[in-house]
N, C-alpha and C positions, 0 to 999 in steps of 0.2 A: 091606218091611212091618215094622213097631215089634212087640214083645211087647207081651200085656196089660199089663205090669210097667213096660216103656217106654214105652207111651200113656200110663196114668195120673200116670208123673212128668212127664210133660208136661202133660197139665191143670192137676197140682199148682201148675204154674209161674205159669200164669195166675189165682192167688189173688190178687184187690184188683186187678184189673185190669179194663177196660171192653170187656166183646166186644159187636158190632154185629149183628143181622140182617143177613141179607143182600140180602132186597128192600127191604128200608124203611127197613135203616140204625139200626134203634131200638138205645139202647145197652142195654147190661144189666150190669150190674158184678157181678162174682163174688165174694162175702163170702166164704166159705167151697168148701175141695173137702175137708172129713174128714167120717170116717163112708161113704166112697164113694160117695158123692155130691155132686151141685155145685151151692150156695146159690147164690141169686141174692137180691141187694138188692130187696124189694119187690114177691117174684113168690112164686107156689107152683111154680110151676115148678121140680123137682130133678128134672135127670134122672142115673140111679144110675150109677154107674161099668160097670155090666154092659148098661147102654143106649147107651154110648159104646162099650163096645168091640164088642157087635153092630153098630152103623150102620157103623163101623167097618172091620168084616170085611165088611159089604153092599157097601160102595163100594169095597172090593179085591176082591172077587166080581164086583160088574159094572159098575166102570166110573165110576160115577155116583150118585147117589142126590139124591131129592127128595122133596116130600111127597107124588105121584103112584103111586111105584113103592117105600114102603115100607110095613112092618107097621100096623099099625093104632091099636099105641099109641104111635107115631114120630108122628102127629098130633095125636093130643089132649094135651089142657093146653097147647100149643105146644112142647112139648118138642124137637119137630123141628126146629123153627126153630133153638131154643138150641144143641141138637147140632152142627147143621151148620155153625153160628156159632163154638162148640168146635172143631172139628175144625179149620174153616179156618187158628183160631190156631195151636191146638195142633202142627200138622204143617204149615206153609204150602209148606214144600218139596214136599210130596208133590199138594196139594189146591191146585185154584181156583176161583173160585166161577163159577157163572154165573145171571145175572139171566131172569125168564121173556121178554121180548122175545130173548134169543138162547139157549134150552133148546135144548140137541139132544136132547130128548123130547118126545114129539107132545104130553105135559101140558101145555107152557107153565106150568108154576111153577121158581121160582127152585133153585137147591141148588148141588151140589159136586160134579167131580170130579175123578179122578185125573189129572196134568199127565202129558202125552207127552212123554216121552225123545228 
């Protein structure tokens, strides 16, 4: 598991770069990650540096995370979406995704997690 310190220069990494959702694929380009937070071209969507590295810590807590089995502001504005979209790039070694046709959570939505060893 990355430091706070080491998550964030890896988001960093992914400024001007195109991250996708993961069930629909939409792209979303990241204009900016200063200020601790991550612009997105043509969205309100910013989720804050300390919303990435909660989700973060959820999904090395259990395993998994999606829009079913997280807090509550992890779905509004779709910020969730982004996050998880984040994460995937940010750390692919660690994260993979899965689509709601094969969730192993009784939710059926899409998300991420942790790759087995």
């Amino acid at each position: 598991m990355l430091t706070n310190d080491q998550l964030w220069a890896r988001v960093q990494t992914l400024d001007g770069q195109t991250i996708y959702t993961i069930d629909q694929r939409r792209p979303n380009r990241i204009s900016s990650t200063a200020n601790n937070q991550v612009e997105i071209d043509n969205r309100n969507t910013r989720p804050t540096r300390d919303q990435i590295f909660e989700a973060y810590e959820l999904l090395h807590r259990d395993g998994s995370i999606c829009l079913c089995n997280m807090p509550d502001w992890f779905s509004n504005n779709r910020v969730g979406r982004i996050i998880m979209a984040i994460l995937g790039q940010a750390v692919p070694e660690e994260i993979e995704t899965f689509n709601r046709l094969n969730s192993p959570l009784l939710c059926h939505h899409s998300g991420i997690r942790l790759i087995q060893h």
